[in-house]
Every structure is written in C-alpha cells, then in structure tokens.
N, C-alpha and C positions, 0 to 999 in steps of 0.2 A: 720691540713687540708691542702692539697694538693693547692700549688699554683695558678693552673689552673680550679680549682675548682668554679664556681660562686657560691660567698656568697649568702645566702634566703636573706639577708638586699638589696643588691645591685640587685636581681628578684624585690623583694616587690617594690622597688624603681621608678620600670620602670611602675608600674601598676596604674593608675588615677582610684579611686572611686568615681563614680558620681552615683545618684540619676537614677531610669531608668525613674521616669515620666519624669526628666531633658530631659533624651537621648532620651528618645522618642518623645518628645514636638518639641527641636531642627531639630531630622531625619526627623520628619514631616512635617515641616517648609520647611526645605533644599529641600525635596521633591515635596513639592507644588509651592516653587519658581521654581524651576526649570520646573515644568510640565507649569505657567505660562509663565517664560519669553524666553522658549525654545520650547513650542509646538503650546501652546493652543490661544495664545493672538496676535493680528497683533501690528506691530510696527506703531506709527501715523503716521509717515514720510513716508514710501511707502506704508502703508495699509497691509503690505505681512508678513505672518505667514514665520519661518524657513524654512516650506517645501516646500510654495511655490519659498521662496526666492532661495532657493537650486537647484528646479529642474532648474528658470531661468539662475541660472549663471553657471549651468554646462551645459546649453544647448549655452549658448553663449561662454563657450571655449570648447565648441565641434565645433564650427563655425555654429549648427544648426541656420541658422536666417532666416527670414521670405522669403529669394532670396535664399536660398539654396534649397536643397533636402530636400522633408520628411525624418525623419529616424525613423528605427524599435524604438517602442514605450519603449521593452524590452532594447534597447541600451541605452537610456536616463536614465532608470530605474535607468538600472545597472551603470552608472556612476554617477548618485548621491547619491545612495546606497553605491560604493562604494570609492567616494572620499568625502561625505560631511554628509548625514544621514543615520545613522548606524540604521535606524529600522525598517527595510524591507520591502519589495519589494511591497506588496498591498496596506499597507498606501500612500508609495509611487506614486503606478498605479493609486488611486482611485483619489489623490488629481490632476493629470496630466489629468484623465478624467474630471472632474469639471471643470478644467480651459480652457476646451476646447470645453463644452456645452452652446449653446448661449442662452438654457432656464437658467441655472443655473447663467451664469456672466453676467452682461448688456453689458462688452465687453471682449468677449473671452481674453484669456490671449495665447493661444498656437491654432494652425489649426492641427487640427486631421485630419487623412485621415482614416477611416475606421469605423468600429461602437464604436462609441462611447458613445452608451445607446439612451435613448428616456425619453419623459416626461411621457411613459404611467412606467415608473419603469424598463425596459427594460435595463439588466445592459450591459457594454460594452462588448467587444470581449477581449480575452486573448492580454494580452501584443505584444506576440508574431506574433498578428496578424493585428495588426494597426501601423499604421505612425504618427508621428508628427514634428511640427518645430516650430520656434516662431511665435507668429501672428506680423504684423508690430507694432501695437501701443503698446505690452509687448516691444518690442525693445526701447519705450521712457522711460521705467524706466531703462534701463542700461544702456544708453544713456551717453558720456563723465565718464565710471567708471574708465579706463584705465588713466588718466588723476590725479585721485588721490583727490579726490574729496568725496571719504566716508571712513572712517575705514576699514581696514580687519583685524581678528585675526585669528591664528593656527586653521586649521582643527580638528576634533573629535581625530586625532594620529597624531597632529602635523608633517603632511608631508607636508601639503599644506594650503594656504590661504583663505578664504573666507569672501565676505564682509558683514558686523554689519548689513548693509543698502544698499538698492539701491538708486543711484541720482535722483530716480521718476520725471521726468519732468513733471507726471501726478497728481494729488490729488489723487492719488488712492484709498486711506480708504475709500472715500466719493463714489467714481465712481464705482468698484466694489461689495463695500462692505464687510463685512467678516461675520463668525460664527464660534465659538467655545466652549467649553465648560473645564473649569478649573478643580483647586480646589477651591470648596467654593466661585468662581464666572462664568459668562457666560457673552461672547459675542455676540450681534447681530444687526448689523450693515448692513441699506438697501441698495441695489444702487442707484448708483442718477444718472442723465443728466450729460454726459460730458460737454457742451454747458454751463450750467446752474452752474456747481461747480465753471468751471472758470471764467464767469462772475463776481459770485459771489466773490471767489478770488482775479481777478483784484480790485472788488473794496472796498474789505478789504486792499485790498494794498494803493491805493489811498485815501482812508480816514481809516487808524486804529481807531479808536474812533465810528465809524459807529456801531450799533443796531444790535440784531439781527433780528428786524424785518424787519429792511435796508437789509439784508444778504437775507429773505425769497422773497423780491422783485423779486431775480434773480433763487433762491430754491425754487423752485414752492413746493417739497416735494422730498420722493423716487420716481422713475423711475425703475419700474420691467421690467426685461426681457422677463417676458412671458403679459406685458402688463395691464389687466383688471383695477380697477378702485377704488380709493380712498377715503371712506364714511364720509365725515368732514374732518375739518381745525382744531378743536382746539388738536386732538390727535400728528398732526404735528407740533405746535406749542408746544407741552407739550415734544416733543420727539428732538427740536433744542432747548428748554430753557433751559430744565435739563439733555438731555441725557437721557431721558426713554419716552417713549409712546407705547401706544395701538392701533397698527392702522388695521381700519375693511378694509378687501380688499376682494371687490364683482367685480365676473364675470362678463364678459361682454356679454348679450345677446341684442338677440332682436325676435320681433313676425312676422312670415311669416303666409301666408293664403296660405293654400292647401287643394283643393278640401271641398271650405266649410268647413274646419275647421281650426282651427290655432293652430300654430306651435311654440314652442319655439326653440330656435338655439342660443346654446354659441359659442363663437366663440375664445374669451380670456379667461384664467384662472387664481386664484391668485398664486401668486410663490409658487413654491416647493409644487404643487397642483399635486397630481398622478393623471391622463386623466382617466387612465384604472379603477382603484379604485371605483371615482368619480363615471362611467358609472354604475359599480358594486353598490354601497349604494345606489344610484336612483332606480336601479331595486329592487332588496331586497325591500327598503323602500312601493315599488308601490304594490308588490307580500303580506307585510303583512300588508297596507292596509292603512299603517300612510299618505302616499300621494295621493288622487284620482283624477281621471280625468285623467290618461297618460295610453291612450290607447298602444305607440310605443314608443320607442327608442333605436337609432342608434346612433352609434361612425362614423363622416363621412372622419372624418378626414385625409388631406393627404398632401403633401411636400408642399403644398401650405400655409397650417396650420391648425387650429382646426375646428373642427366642429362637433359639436355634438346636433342632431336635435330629440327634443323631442316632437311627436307627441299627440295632447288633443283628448278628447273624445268627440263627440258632445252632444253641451250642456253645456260641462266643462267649469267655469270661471277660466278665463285665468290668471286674475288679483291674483285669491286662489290661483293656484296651482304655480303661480309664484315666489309669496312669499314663501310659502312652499317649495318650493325649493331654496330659500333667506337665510331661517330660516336652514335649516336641512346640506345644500350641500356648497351654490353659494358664501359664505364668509367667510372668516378664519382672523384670530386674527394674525396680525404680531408685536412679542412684540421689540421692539426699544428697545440694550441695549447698547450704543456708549463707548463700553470699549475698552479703548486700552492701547498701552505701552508708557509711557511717559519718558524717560529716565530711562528704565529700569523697572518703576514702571506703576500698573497699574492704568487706571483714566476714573473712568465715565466722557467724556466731552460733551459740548455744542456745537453747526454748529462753533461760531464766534472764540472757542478755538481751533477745529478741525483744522478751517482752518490757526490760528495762529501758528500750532506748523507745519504745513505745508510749509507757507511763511520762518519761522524761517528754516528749514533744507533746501529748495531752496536757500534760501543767503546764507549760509554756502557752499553748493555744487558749487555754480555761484563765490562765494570771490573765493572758492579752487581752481575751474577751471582755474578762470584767472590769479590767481598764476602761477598755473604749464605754462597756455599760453603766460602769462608773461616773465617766466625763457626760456622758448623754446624761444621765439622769440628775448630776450636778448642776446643768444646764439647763435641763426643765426644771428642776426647782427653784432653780434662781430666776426664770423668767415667772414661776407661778407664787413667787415669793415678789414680786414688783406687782403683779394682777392685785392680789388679795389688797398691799397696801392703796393699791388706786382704789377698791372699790369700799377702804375703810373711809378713803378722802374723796370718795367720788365727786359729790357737790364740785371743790377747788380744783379739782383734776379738771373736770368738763370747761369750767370756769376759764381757768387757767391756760386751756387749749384752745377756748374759744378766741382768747384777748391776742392770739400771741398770729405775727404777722404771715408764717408759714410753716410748714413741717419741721426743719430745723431748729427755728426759732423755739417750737412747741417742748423740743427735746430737750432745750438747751433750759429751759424754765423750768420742767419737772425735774432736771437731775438738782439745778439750784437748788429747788423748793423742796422736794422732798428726798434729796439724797438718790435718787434713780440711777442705776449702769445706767451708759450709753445701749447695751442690747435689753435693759429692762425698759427705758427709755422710748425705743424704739417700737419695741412690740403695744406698748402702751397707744403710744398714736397712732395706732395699724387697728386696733381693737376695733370691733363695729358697737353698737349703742345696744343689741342686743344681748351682750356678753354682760349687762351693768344688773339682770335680773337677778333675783332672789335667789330662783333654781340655779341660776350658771353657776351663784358664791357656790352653793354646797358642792356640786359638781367641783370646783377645784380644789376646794377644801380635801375632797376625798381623794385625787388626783394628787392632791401635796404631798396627804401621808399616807400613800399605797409609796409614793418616792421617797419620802424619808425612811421607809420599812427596806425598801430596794437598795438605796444606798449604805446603809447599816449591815444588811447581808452582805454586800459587795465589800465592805471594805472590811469585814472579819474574815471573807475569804481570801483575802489580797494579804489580809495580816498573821493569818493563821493557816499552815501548810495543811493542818488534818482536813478544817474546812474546806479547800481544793479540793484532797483527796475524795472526799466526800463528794463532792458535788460530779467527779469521774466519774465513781461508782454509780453514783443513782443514775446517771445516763446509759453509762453501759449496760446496767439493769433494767432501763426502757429501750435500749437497742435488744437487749438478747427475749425478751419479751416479744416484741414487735417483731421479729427475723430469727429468728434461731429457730432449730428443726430438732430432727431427729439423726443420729446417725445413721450414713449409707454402708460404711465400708466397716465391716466385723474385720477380729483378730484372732486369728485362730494360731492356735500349739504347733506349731510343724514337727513333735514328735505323735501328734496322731494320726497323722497322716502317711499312707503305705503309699513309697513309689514306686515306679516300673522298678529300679535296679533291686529291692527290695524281694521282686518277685522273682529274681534271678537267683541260684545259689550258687554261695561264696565257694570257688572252690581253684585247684590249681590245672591252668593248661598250657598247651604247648600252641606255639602257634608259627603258623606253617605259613610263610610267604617265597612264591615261584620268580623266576626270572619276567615274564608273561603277566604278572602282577593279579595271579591268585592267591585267594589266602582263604586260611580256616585256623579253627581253632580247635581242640583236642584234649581232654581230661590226661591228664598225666599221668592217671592210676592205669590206663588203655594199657600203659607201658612197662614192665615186669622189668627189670634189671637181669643183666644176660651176662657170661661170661666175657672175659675178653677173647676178641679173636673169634666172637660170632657175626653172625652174616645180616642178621637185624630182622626184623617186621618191617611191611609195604606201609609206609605213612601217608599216601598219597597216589591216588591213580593219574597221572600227568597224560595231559594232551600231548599230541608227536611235536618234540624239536624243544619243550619245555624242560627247565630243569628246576632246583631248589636253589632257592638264593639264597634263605634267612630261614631259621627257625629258632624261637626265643621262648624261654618262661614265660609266664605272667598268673598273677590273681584277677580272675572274672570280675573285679572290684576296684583294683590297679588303675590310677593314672598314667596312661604312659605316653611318653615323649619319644616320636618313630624321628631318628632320622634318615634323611637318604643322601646319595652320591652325589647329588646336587648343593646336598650343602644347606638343605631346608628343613624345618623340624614341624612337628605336625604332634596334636594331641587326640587320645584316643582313650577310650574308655574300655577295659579287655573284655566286657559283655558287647560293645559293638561289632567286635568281626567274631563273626555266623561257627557257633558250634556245630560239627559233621562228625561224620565216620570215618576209620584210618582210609577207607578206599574211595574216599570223595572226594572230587577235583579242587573243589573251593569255590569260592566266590570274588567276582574279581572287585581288585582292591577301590577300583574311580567308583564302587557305591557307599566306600569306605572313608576315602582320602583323596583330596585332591591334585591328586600325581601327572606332572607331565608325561608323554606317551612312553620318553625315554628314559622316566626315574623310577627307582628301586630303594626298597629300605635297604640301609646297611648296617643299622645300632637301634638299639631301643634301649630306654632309661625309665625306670621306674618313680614316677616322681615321688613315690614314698620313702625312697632311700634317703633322699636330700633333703638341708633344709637351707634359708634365705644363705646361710653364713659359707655355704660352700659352694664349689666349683664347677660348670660341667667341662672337663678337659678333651678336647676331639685333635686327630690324626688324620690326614689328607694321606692317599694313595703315596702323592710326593715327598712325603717324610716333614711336612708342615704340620706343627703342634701350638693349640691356641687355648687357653682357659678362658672361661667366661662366665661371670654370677650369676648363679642360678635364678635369682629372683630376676634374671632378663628373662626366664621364661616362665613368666608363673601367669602369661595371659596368649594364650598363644590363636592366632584366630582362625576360620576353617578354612582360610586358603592358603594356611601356616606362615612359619616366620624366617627368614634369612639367618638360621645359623653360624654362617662362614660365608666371607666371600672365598669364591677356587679359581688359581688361574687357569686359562683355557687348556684342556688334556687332562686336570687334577680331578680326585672326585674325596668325598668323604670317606671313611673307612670304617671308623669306630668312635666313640665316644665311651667314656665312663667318669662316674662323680668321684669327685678330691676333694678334703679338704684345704690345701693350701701347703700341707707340712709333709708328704709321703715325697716318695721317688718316681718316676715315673720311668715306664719300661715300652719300648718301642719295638713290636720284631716284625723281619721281613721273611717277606715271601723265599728267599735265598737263603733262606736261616742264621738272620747274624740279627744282634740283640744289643742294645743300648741303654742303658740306666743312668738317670741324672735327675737333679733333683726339680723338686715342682716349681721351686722359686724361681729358676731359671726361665721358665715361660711367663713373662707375666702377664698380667689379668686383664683383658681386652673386652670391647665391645663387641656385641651380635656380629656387625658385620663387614670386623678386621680377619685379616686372612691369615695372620700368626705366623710365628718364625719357627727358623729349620730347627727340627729335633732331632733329625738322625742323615748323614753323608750317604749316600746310596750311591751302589756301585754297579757296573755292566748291568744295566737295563732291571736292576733290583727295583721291587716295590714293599711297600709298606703293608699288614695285613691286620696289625692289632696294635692295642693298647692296655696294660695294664697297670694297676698300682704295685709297688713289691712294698710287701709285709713278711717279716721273717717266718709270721709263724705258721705258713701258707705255703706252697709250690705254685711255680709255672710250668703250668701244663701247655705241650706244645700238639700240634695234630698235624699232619703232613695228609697231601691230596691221596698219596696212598695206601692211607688208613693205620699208617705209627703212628706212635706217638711218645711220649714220656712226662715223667714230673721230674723238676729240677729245683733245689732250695734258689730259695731266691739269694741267698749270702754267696752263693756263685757267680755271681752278674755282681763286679763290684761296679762303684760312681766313678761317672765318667762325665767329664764336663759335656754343655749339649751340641749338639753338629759334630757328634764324631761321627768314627765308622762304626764302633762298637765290637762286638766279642761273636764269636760262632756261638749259638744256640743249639742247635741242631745240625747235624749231616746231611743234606739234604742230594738226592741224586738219582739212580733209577731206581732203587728200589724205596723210597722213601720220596721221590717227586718234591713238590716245592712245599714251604706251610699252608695248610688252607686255613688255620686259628691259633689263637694262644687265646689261655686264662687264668685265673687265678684262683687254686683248686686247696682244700682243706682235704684231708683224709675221709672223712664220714660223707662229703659229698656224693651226687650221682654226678653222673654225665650224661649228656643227651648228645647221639651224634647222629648226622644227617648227609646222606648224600645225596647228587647230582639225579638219582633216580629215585629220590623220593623213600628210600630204603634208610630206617629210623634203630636206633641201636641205644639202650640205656645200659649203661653200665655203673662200678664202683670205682669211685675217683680213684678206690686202695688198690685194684687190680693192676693198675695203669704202674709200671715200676720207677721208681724213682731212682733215677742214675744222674749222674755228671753230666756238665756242660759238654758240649762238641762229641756228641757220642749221636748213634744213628738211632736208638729207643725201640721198641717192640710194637708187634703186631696188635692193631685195638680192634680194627674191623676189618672184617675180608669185603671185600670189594670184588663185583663181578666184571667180566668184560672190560671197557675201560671206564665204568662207576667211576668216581672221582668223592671224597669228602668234601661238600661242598660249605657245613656249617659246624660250631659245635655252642652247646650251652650248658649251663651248670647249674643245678637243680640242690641247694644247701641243705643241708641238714638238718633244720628245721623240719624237713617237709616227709 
C-alpha cells in the first residue's frame, strides 16, 4: 500500500461513537442554555435581556444620547445587527419599539420620535421611518462603563467588544420589569415605583437582616404603566415571598350621570390590555346578549388618555352590568414569575434576593470605579508632583534642557538630575514656556490638593465597606430625586368590591340537560317530595323527537366539572346555565359549552367535594374503569380537557370522586353488579383509556358507578320506573374483570337500569324521565330488599315514558 495512502485504522480512529439519545440529550441542553442565557432571560444586575443590552450600548458608541440628535431608527438597527446581534432586523426593531412605549415600560428606556404603535394594537411605522435616541434615565445604566467597571467579552466574530452587564445605577429588573419565554421556563416580571424600589434598597442596605415584609413597607407592590388597580395584598405578598403570584388587575372606572341615565367610563386599563379589542368583546358580548343594559358605546379616547364611556339603558342596574363587565372584560390575571440570571444560572427569586444580588453588583461597579478613579488620579498627581518640582528648579530645568542634544537626551538628564519618572520626565519636556508662570504654580497647586482630597476619599472607600455603601446610597438618592414619580397603579381590598356572582343568590337547583343539547336550571324548592308510585310534575316542555338525557343537583355557586360521552370534561360555574320555569324548553347548551354536534353530558362532579389528594374515578359504556388526580383538573380551559381517551364505539358514562381506599361498584344495564376494590385501578393520566373493570355479557352495557359505603344503600332504577335499595354488604369483593353478581331483575316489567346511586335514608331523590316528567321523592320510600329481587314501583310512567336520569339531593338540604 502506497505511502500516502490513509490507513481505514487511522479514518476509524478519528470517528467518536456515541449513543444518539446521548447526542441529542446533550444538543438540547446546549440549545436551551443557550436560548436562556443568551436571549430569553434578564440578567438580575441590570434587569436587560442581550437585545436590549445591545441596542443600549451601540446606541451609546454611536454618541446617540438623550442631548444628541434623534437618529433613523434603521441606523441603530443596523448597527446592532451588525456589530453585536446577529439575528435580524425585526426582533431587533420590535424590542427598540417596546423600549420606547410608555404603556409598555414604567420608564421608557429610549425617546422615539415617530409612531411608535398605540395601546389599541396599532403597530409601529417601518424602521425607516421613525427616529430614536436614549431617553435620560437609560443613560444611568451606562453610566461610568468607560471606567471599567463591568466585564466585556468578544463580539459574535470577535471583532469587537461588548459588555456581560451594564453598571445599572438603577434596579432596573424591579423598575421596568421583564418577560420572556425560554426553554422549559418563563419570565414575568412586573414594574415597580422608581421611588419605592429605592427606598426599599436604601434600606436593605442599612439593615441586611431586614424582612421582607420590612422591604413591602416601602413596595407598596407592582406599579403599571398604563395604571388601573390591584385586587388584594396577599397575591403580592405570595409573588415577594416566593417569586410567583397571581395578581387580579381591574380597570379603573367610574359612574357619570347623563341625561337621566348613567354612564360608566374607564379611564385606566390593566397592562398589555388592547383598548381597541377590549371595545370590540364589550360590543359582541352586548349584541349576543351575555351583557344587558348597554344601550351605547364609545372609544373617547385621545392624547390626553383613555376613555371609554359606556352608555346604560334606563332602568339598567348599574351595579349588574358593572360587575358583568368586572367578570367578562375589566380584569386580567398578571402571573408573577421573578426569574432571572443569577451568575449565569437561572433562579426564581424573592423582593429581599432581587434586591441583594442588585446591591451586590453596585459594590462591585462603585469598588471598580474607584479603582480605575483611584489609578487616574495617582497618575495626575504624580505627573503634577514632577510640574511643581520643575518649577521649584525651573532656572536648572530650562538650563538643563537647553544643553542637552535632543528630547531623550533632555529626559535622560532630568531623571539623573533631579530624580524624575520617566512619565514625569516626559511630560516635563512636552510643557510649553507658558506653564513656568506665577498664576499656572497656583493653578496646580490647587489641582494637587483637590487630588490629594480625591485620593484619600477613594481609598477610605476602597478600605471601608460602610463608605461604599454610602456612596450607593447618595446616588440612588440623586437617581430617585431626579426620576422618580408618583404611583400609577392603586391597591385595592378585593373584599370591597361586589361581583356579578355576588348578585346572584346562593341557592340549590336542578339542572335539566336534553339529548338536543338544551339545558336550564330549576330551584329545587319548585319541587315538593311526592309519594312513591306517583306520576311526577312536567320539568320541561321538549321540542318534537327530543328527550332528557341528564338531570343533576348543583349550588348556583358550585364548580362544576360536566363530563360528556366523548370523554371530555368542561368547567362551569351553576349560575351560567339560564334559570327558567318547569315549562321552558331551555337554552341550548353551544352558548354554554363548547360541545361537538354529537356530544352530550353524561356526569357532573362538583369540584367542591374534592380535594388535590383524591381521585376522579370514571366508567366507559364498555366496562373500562380509570382513576385520575384530581389536581389534573384544577385548570380546565373553555374548549375543555381530554378526560379519557375511548376506543372507537365506547363512550363515557359516569364519573365520581375516590379517595384512593373505598370499593368500587360497577352496574349494568342487564342488572348484574361488581365490587372490587379501588386499588385495583390504578392512578393514570388525563388521557389513558384504563383497564377493564367489569366482563360484560350478550351485548350488556355499563350504566354507573358508585362507591359502596356500609352505611349507605345502592339504589338501583330500571327504565320502567322500579327500583330498590340494597346494603351494600350484599355485593361482597370480587377481584376486577369479573362478571360479577345480579343486581336486579331485570325484564319486562322492570326493563333494563337506566341508574344506580348511593343513597342514605334522609335523602330525596330526583327522578327524570325521557319526557321531561320530574318526580322527587324520599330515598326511605324506596324499599329496601335483597340482591337479585325485581324491587317496587317508584314512578308510573305513561305510554312508553322511559326513566331516563336519576339524582340525589342529601340531607343537608
């Protein structure tokens, strides 16, 4: 083989075999640090993401500063594009627009000259067609950079320098705030009071060991720039202890009187609230009919600020349609998420850490500073300490430089002669002949010791930490002086405030959902308790070929979690679906819920029964049983959440909440009943499909779910109106995917089951049939017999009426 030849041994050699999950685990990593500590995340020390850090410090060695010229917006662009972030030109424009919207920052960062957007959404003008410059107080974060005083490292193509950090003479993380969004975390971070951060600062300074609730004395909370108003203290309180809160931010209106009627008129919005939008949802809202009483409205708004005045109807209570516009429009969720970069790394922090890792890079910037002012003015004085001795010895000096063959020579004979640096030296034979007067001595003389005073300060602050501190303080005290305001955004008690559900009264109803996907609601008192073996009250006047599907308890107050056949679960509040009369059709449910054509409820679950630690347990038509923690549904959103996945034919059936430790009781439509314990299902995610709970036989289906409790019955109902209670120590445990036990009798005169539940003695009952024909009865009427028995008449049933629901109304009530 040829010399030159490379051996396959010495190729192979060069090649690393690694694992690809390895290399893709790693690439990913690398990728998501990088998208953290290089795009997405502010640095605690100035508060400022890279891009904004970037456009500041190429706008400050452009000379653009807040006493200069505007310049083309495009010019700034382009030279932070092209000497510091390489990732083009609109991220770029967009973040230079932000910084120079005073809805968007509490204190602008840069003065725009041109359009610069609007708060109705109204985006800017092209680059090419706006001005900008620094605003004054963006000038206190660059403030002494030149001095040397923060980190710089190589440019993106190492041609040039840029710095890690600005010297922020401001708190800025706190004062402007930030928002980003990572990998796998997010930022958001509110404005606050210039005034109020530093106070607070000062006196974190003055006592470290101080509280944070010592720190909220002077943080009243956030401070938004478009203003409105702050609904409770303990959200802010939870969002300075831990670094996270939830905070409710309501508009600021008020009620004018016009022409005999009254008027509401916002005037504040809460942040990053669209005006135009806003105006838009109000109208819709009013046109399909969810809002009543708003005769007019108008956007009035103009350079003066907002206003937007919305006209009532006479007659209209002002107090309803207020709230209702509380509830729907006037308040938005601001979620607190105080992440930022901690030396590099990122860290949910606290007000009293925020402002610790703040104070900490101020001393650092103030030691540096008076380093570098230190070595300056060592410098002049040693040059002004070589002047003075020349013009004690002027005569020999002049002399002396006269004799001497050239400039070096000149240097080389004063340092001989009179002991001279070479840069005292220097500057000596650089002097001009008018520097040798009378007036110049005094002149340097004063120049010496304004430096010796200069230096003696500097190195008692370099030697003594209080003196540092000190020297923060009095700056921060001519920043909050110079820049500091007043606050925009008030805090107000969210217990004085009445909302829409407030004006509802608490109270218990029935609620009626058809196959047709109408629904109502019903006071339960409508309904008298009747013997057994009566024939019921009309609950409902139904359209031709419509039947009843569902009909369930609920508190006008109640959380509840609707699920349907599909397998999806949906939250509802029981004052949203429309109180009627027993002979009203309803109202259909798509203005309620967002139901496919062909889904129907088939459980409801009260989210007050439950808490994080327990279980919701649900029953597929096909005898498939799945638990699932409740805290999966504690955020559910309005076009709902995937309960169960079903396979194709299966539908949901029933759900009810477990702890974890009960039995679980499965019965079919064919009357045969299954008990086994909860543990045997175990505890799955949203949207696992779950394992068999019950063997079904000839075309048998599943109809319910219940817990067994001894000291309770199951009560069973058949489509033709029997029924009975049964102890539940009759149904003994049986492992799960049996056939299980007869229940019931089930045949012609007893039809298939159309329920089971789980009934106490003092209970009512609520029964429902296919025609809308409603029956309350006493759970104690109902008799209580043995398993596989055929059970007594509950309800007469006309024609071929069918039971199509039942519910159970406790003894509380």
């Amino acid at each position: 083989m040829s010399s030159d030849v490379p051996s396959p041994n010495i190729d192979a050699a060069r090649i690393d075999t690694v694992r690809i999950e390895d290399e893709m685990e790693q690439s990913y990593i690398d990728y998501a640090m990088s998208v953290i500590a290089g795009r997405a995340l502010p640095d605690v020390r100035d508060g400022l993401k890279p891009v904004h850090r970037r456009i500041l410090y190429a706008m400050h060695e452009m000379g653009v500063s807040s006493r200069s010229a505007h310049r083309k917006s495009s010019s700034v662009v382009g030279e932070t594009m092209g000497d510091y972030h390489p990732h083009g030109d609109s991220a770029i424009y967009d973040t230079l627009v932000r910084m120079s919207q005073d809805f968007s920052m509490r204190y602008p960062l840069v003065d725009g000259q041109g359009n610069f957007g609007s708060v109705d959404g109204d985006p800017a003008a092209a680059m090419r067609y706006t001005e900008a410059r620094m605003s004054p107080i963006s000038e206190e974060l660059l403030t002494d950079i030149e001095k040397e005083t923060v980190d710089f490292t190589a440019n993106y193509d190492d041609r040039l320098e840029e710095p890690e950090v600005l010297p922020a003479a401001i708190p800025n993380l706190l004062v402007n705030g930030s928002s980003g969004i990572a990998v796998g975390m997010s930022t958001n971070v509110p404005p606050h009071n210039l005034r109020e951060v530093i106070d607070a600062t000062i006196h974190l300074i003055d006592d470290p060991e101080c509280s944070i609730p010592d720190l909220m004395e002077h943080v009243k909370g956030p401070d938004f720039p478009t203003g409105a108003n702050i609904v409770g203290r303990e959200a802010i309180h939870s969002a300075y202890t831990t670094g996270r809160g939830r905070l409710r931010v309501r508009a600021e209106f008020e009620r004018e009187q016009a022409d005999k009627r009254e008027r509401i008129v916002i005037t504040e919005l809460p942040f990053q609230q669209n005006k135009s939008r806003l105006v838009e949802r109000i109208a819709e809202n009013v046109n399909e009919g969810k809002i009543e009483g708003i005769s007019d409205l108008r956007d009035e708004s103009d350079r003066d600020g907002i206003r937007i005045a919305i006209d009532l109807k006479r007659g209209a209570n002002a107090d309803v349609v207020e709230n209702q516009l509380l509830e729907h429009h006037l308040e938005r969720t601001f979620g607190v998420i105080n992440l930022a970069l901690v030396d590099g790394q990122p860290q949910v922090l606290d007000l009293k850490e925020t402002l610790e890792h703040y104070v900490e890079h101020r001393k650092d910037v103030v030691r540096r500073r008076s380093e570098y002012d230190l070595g300056e003015a060592e410098d002049r004085a040693h040059i002004l300490e070589g002047r003075l001795k020349a013009l004690d010895n002027v005569d020999s000096v002049v002399e002396l430089i006269r004799g001497a063959e050239d400039r070096n020579g000149a240097k080389e004979a004063l340092s001989d002669e009179f002991d001279f640096s070479e840069a005292q030296a220097e500057h000596i034979v650089r002097m001009q002949l008018g520097s040798l007067t009378s007036l110049e001595r005094n002149e340097i003389d004063e120049e010496y010791d304004a430096l010796v005073e200069e230096i003696e300060r500097l190195e008692t602050i370099l030697a003594n930490e209080s003196e540092l501190l000190g020297v923060i303080k009095e700056e921060l005290r001519e920043i909050r002086e110079e820049y500091g305001d007043d606050r925009r955004t008030s805090i107000i008690e969210g217990g004085d405030t009445v909302l829409h559900e407030d004006l509802i009264p608490e109270e218990d109803s029935l609620i009626l959902v058809t196959e047709d996907d109408y629904v109502k609601r019903m006071p339960v008192s409508a309904f008298d308790p009747q013997g057994r073996g009566g024939k019921g009250i009309i609950g409902a006047n139904l359209k031709e070929g419509d039947r009843v599907s569902k009909v369930f308890r609920a508190n006008t107050h109640d959380y509840l979690l609707c699920f349907t056949n599909h397998g999806k679960a949906y939250q509802i509040r029981g004052f949203d679906v429309p109180e009627m009369s027993r002979t009203a059709r309803g109202k259909s449910a798509v203005n309620i819920l967002d139901l496919d054509p062909d889904e129907e409820l088939t459980a409801v679950v009260n989210t007050d029964d439950f808490d994080d630690e327990e279980f919701l347990t649900m029953v597929t038509e096909n005898g498939y049983v799945k638990r699932t923690e409740a805290s999966a549904f504690e955020r559910v959103r309005s076009s709902g959440l995937i309960a169960a996945s079903l396979e194709e034919g299966d539908r949901l059936v029933d759900v009810t909440v477990t702890d974890g430790s009960a039995d679980l009781l499965i019965a079919t439509r064919n009357g045969m009943a299954i008990r086994f314990p909860e543990s045997e299902a175990r505890a799955m995610g949203r949207t696992a499909r779950g394992v068999n709970g019950i063997k079904l036989q000839g075309g048998d289906s599943v109809v319910g779910l219940v817990t067994a409790d001894e000291s309770r019955s199951l009560l069973t109902i058949t489509e033709n109106g029997y029924g009975k209670r049964t102890p539940f120590s009759e149904y003994r445990t049986q492992s799960r995917y049996g056939k299980g036990l007869i229940d019931i009798k089930t045949g012609n005169r007893n039809g298939p089951v159309a329920a089971v539940e789980s009934v106490s003695e003092d209970d009512d009952l609520v029964v429902m049939s296919d025609d809308a024909q409603i029956m309350r009865i006493h759970a104690a009427d109902v008799s209580r017999v043995g398993r596989n028995t055929k059970g007594v008449i509950v309800m007469r049933l006309a024609g071929d009426d069918r039971v199509a629901s039942v519910d159970v109304i406790p003894e509380v009530l």
